[in-house]
C-alpha positions, 0 to 999 in steps of 0.5 A, a space after each residue: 935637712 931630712 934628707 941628712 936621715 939617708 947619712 947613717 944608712 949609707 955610711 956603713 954600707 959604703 963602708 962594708 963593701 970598701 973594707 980594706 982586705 989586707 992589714 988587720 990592724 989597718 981593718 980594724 981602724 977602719 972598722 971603729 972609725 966607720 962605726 964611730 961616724 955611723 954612730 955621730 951622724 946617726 945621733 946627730 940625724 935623730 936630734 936635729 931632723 925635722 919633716 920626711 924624707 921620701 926615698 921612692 913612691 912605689 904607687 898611690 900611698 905607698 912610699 919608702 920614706 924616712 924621719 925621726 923621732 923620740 922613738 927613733 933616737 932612742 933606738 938608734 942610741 942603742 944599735 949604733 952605740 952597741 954596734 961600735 962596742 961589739 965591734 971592739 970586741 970582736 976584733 980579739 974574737 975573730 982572730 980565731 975564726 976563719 972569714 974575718 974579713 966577711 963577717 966584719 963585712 955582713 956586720 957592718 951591713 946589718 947595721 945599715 939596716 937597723 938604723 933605716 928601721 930606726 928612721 923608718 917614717 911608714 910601715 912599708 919602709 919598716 918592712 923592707 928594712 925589716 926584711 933586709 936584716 933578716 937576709 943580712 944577719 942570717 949571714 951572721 948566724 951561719 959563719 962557721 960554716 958547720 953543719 949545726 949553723 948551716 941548720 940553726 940559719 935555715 931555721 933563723 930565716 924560716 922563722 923570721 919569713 914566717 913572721 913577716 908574712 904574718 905582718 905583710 898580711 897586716 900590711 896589705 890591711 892597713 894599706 886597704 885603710 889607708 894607714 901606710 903613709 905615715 906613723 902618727 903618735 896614738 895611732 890613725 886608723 880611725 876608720 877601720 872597722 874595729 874587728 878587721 883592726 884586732 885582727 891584724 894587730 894580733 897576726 902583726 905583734 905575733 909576726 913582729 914578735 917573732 924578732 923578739 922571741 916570743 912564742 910561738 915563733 921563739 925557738 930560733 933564738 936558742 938554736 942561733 945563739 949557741 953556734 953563731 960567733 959570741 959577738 954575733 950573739 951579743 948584738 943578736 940578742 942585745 939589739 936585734 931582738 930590740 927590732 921586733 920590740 921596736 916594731 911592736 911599739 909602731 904597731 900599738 902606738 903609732 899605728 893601731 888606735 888603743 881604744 881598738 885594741 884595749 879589752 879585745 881578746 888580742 890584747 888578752 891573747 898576746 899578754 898571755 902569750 908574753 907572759 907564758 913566754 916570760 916563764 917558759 924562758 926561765 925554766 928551760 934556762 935553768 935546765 940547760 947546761 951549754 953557756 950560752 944557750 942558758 943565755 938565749 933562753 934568758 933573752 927568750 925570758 927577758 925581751 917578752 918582759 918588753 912585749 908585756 909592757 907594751 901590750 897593757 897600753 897604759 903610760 907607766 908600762 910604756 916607761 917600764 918597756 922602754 927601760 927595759 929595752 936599754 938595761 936588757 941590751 946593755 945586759 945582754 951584750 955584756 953577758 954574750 961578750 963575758 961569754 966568747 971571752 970564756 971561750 975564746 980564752 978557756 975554751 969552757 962552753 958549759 956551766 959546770 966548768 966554770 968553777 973557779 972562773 973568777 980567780 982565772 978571769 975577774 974582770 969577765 966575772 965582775 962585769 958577768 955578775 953585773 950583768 946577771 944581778 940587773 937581770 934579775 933586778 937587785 938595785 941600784 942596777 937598772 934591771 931593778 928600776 925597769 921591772 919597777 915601773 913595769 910592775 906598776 904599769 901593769 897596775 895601771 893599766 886596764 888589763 884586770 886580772 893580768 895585771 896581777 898575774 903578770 906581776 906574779 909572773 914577774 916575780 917568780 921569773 926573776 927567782 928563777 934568773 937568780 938561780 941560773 945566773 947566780 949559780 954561776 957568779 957563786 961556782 965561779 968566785 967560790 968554787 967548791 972542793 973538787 974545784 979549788 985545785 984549778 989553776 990560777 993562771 990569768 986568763 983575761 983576754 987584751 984590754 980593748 976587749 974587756 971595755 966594751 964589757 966595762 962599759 955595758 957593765 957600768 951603765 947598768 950601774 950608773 943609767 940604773 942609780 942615776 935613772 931620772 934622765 933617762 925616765 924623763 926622756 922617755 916620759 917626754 915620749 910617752 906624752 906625745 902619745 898618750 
């Protein structure tokens, strides 16, 4: 049965490379259709296989293997799911771009990649994976063509390699240990010598981190978003941000020992990293003035709330990060959609002119305003429910005065998220006087573009009303590691 984890890997690379070239309509069915069995198998792969499957054995301990997990299911959710989603969306959205046909292609080979993250059983596996999406998506960032994208790749792919050197060195640590044969649930390098240990997780979670924009290696994330096309900066900061977070979790839980790791000076390094990283986020948010820049420097802010929450090593923050991984994706997609929408039907990129938007486009600005009150965490959205637990993690956790400084830190970034994506809401629904002769004309794009809004919008709402279930499944997670 495991050998069925090869399944959802293949199926959308298969699927990129035979993509009909011809009818669009034709495309976009095949699309939807592959992504919706990439999705099912994916889902079905995770609950229902058992045991490794080994891909190759490259020498003595070191193979390419697959398996699954909680982990595992739970992020393959989340890529396959919103893949399918931004991908409806990105029908309406590319008509206007040239190279269609290679961008849907590129796209449904990244997914291929994310998903072996997924159902990655080592981290040799992890970082071949790993590497991949990074060599796949940069095709993604560079579409246009222009030579702002031509620059913001370079720098996406720079960062990125920088990164993975960072964590190969890691690598080549662990191998020495013998830890590269398998993820196991509390960490198996027993037998590493303790300064060695806090060493490599410390390059490790900075590598890793890079995915995830936390600093220092962050500065690709504002320069990609603002050039690559609006459904490539959804699932970039939706979901493949969510990779480097998914990396760092392997690496504190599964790979490095907590007892090794807890009071040493790179758990208190990297908190203070995550936390900087938090604020800087926040405040150079509020002073950009391109949409979906402010958007990127918010992932920047919001996915190191994630890093934080892993990094205190206790229970409740293991919860806190894993909530905030699902309602930071289902927000941040929602809000790079609402995004391209503006765009691809007003043309409006900057904020000051979306004065007025929501008389023009309600439906985007309903689903915007969703978005952006999760992210600054006012219930019953789930941005509230995953700050929450995260707050108290903090408190829970044997990180001493960090804890209340992150909390601090917390609420003050969550001040600063209402200002710049209220602001918004409030310009766009009450426009004052120099705006209010706008036209009213409707500019709302095809409803099969707005469902992928809707849908990340109201789970937001129900998943964040209604989140016992989802805690219990994560908690069910959390007690096979701790």
């Amino acid at each position: 049965m495991s050998a069925l984890l090869i399944i959802p890997i293949l199926l959308p690379l298969v699927a990129g490379f035979i993509l009909p070239k011809g009818n669009r309509k034709a495309r976009n069915v095949f699309i939807t259709i592959s992504l919706v069995f990439t999705a099912i198998f994916s889902i079905a792969a995770a609950v229902y296989c058992k045991g490794t499957f080994t891909i190759i054995e490259l020498a003595k301990g070191l193979t390419l293997a697959l398996t699954a997990d909680g982990v595992s299911l739970f992020f393959v959710v989340i890529c396959s799911l919103a893949w399918l989603l931004v991908a409806l969306f990105s029908f309406e959205y590319m008509t206007h771009e040239e190279n269609e046909l290679r961008f849907h292609r590129f796209y449904l080979f990244s997914l291929s990649s994310l998903i072996g993250i997924c159902f990655s059983a080592n981290l040799p596996t992890l970082y071949m994976f790993y590497e991949a999406m990074t060599l796949l998506t940069v095709v993604l960032v560079i579409h246009s063509g222009t030579t702002e994208s031509m620059a913001a790749g370079i720098k996406y792919l720079g960062f990125s390699v920088f990164g993975a050197a960072l964590a190969l060195f890691g690598l080549f640590v662990i191998y020495r240990y013998g830890g590269a044969e398998g993820f196991s649930p509390g960490g198996m390098l027993a037998g590493i010598p303790g300064k060695t240990a806090v060493i490599a997780y410390f390059l490790m979670m900075v590598g890793f981190g890079c995915k995830a924009g936390m600093l220092p290696l962050h500065a690709w994330l504002p320069t990609a978003h603002p050039v690559a096309p609006a459904p490539a900066s959804a699932v970039l900061s939706g979901v493949i941000t969510k990779m480097g977070i998914l990396a760092t979790i392997r690496i504190s839980y599964f790979v490095f020992p907590m007892e090794l790791i807890i009071g040493t000076w790179a758990q208190k390094a990297l908190l203070t990293l995550a936390l900087c990283t938090v604020f800087m986020g926040s405040m150079l948010a509020c002073k950009e003035k391109l949409l979906k820049k402010r958007l990127a420097w918010s992932t920047v802010s919001q996915a190191s709330y994630v890093v934080f929450g892993i990094v205190c090593l206790s229970p409740m923050s293991f919860e806190g990060a894993f909530l905030q991984v699902f309602f930071h994706s289902c927000a941040k997609n929602a809000l790079f959609c609402c995004a391209g929408a503006i765009i691809l039907k007003t043309g409006v990129t900057k904020v000051e002119e979306l004065g007025g938007m929501g008389r023009r486009m309600p439906v985007v600005m309903t689903c915007f305003t969703i978005a952006s009150l999760s992210l600054v965490g006012i219930p019953p959205t789930g941005g509230f429910i995953s700050k929450w637990n995260l707050a108290l993690g903090a408190f829970s956790s044997n990180v001493g005065a960090f804890a209340v400084v992150g909390v601090s830190v917390l609420l003050i970034s969550a001040v600063l998220t209402a200002w710049y994506l209220l602001t918004i809401v409030f310009a766009a629904f009450f426009p004052q006087k120099d705006t209010a002769e706008i036209a009213v004309s409707s500019a709302e794009p095809k409803k099969i573009t707005l469902v992928p809004l809707a849908v990340f919008s109201s789970a937001l709402i129900i998943f964040g009303a209604f989140s016992q279930p989802l805690s219990e499944f994560i908690r069910g997670i959390v007690g096979t590691i701790f």
